[in-house]
C-alpha positions as CSV (number, residue, x, y, z in Angstrom):
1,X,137.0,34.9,-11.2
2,X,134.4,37.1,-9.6
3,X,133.7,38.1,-6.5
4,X,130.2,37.4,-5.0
5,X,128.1,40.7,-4.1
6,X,128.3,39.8,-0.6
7,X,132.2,40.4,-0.7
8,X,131.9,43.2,-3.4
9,X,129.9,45.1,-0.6
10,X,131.6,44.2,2.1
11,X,134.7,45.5,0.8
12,X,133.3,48.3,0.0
13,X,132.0,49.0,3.3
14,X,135.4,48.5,5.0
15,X,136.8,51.0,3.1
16,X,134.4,53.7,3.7
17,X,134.4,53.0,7.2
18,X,138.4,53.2,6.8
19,X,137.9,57.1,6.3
20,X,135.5,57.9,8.7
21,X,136.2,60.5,11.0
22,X,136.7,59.5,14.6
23,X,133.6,60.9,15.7
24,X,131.9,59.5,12.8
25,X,129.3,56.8,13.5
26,X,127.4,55.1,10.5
27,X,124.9,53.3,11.1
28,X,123.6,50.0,8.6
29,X,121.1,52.0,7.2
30,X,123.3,55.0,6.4
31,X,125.7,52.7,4.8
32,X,123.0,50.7,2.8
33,X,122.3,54.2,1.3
34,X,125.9,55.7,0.7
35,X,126.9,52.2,-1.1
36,X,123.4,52.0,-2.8
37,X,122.2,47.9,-1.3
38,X,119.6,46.8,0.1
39,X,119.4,47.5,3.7
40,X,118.9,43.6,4.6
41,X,121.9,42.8,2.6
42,X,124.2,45.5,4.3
43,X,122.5,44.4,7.7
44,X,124.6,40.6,6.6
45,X,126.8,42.7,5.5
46,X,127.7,44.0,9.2
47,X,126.9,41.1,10.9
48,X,129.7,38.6,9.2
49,X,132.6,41.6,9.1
50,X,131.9,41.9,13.2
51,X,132.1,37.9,13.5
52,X,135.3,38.2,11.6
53,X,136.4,40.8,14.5
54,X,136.6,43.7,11.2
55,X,133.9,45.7,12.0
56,X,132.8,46.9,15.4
57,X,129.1,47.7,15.4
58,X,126.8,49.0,18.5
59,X,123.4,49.7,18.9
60,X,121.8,52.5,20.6
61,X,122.4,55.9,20.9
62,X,125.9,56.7,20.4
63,X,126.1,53.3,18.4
64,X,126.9,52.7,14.6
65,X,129.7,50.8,13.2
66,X,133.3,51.5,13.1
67,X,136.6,49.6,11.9
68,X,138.5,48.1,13.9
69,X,142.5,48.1,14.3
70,X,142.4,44.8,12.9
71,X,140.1,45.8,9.8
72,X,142.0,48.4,8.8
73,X,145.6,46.2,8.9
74,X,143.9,43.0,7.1
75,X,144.8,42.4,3.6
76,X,142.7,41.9,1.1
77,X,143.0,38.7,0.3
78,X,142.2,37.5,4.1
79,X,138.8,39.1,3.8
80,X,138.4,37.7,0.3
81,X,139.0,34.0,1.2
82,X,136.6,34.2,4.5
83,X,133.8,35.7,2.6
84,X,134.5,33.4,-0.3
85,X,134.9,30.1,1.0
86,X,137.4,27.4,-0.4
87,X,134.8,25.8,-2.5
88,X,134.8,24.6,-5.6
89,X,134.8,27.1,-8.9
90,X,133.6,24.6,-11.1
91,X,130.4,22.2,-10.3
92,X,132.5,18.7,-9.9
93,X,130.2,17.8,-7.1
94,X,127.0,19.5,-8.6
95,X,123.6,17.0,-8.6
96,X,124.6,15.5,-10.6
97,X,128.1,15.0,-10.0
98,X,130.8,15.8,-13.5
99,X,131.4,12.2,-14.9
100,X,135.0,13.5,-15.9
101,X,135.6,14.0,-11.9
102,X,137.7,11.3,-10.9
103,X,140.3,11.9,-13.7
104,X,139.9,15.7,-14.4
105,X,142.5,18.2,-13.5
106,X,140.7,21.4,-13.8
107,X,139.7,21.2,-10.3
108,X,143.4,21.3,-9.6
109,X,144.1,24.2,-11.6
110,X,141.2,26.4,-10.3
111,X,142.3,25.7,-7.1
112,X,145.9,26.9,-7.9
113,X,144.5,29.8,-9.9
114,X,142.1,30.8,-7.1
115,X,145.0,31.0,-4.2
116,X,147.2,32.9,-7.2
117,X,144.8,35.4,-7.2
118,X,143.9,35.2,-3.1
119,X,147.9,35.5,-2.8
120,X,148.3,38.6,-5.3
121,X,145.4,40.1,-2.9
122,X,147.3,39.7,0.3
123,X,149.8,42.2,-0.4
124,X,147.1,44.9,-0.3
125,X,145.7,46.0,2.8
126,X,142.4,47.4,3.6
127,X,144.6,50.9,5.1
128,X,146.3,50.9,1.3
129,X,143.3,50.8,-0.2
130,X,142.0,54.4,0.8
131,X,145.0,56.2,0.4
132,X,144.7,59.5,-1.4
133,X,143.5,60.0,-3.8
134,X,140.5,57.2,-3.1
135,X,140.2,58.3,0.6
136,X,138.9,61.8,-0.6
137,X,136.4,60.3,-2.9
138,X,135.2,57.7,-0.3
139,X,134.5,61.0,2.2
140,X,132.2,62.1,-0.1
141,X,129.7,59.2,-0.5
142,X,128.3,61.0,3.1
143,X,126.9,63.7,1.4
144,X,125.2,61.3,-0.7
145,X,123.7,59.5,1.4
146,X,120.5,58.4,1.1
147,X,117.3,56.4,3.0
148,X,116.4,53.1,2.0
């Protein structure tokens, strides 16, 4: 199984806003440039992890985003499954539709295997994530940072 860039990224940017210094505001942009997307795709980005009450983010002076309580204690494998989605991992409804659907088991199985590996995911927590020595590392994408 892989995990869609939109969830790649977004786990990404909970983790380096896991470290951030309490005064530290980034804004999209900045974090577009320290995790090296697009600025539109980080700009989703932000805009599904604050729906999901992850990610707090304000405009204006003074703004930027910053993690929430509730961001930094979710596990893993509760982002994962709301950025993911339940669907299907194999095309049993594609146009057109698998022939083999109404007797096949596979769909079954990836569906077990998929909540196997959402399950395994849940033990982890956003907050174990960073822990040293990642949190140190994670620091120092600011003084990478670059425009885009």
């Amino acid at each position: 199984m892989r995990l869609t860039a939109f969830t790649d990224v977004s786990l990404r940017l909970v983790m380096r806003l896991a470290v951030a210094r309490e005064d530290e505001r980034l804004t999209t942009r900045a974090a577009a440039g320290m995790l090296a997307v697009p600025y539109t795709h980080m700009a989703k980005v932000v805009a599904r992890l604050s729906d999901l009450g992850l990610v707090e983010a304000r405009r204006g002076r003074g703004g930027g985003l910053r993690l929430t309580a509730a961001g930094l204690r979710a596990s893993v494998g509760s982002i994962v499954r709301e950025l993911e989605g339940s669907g299907d991992l194999a095309g049993c409804e594609d146009d057109p539709p698998c022939p083999l659907r109404a007797a096949c088991r596979l769909r079954g199985a990836l569906s077990t295997a998929r909540e196997a590996f959402y399950a395994s995911l849940d033990e982890v927590t956003v907050e174990s994530l960073v822990s040293a020595p990642v949190g140190e590392v994670l620091t120092l994408l600011r003084e990478s940072e670059k425009p885009t």
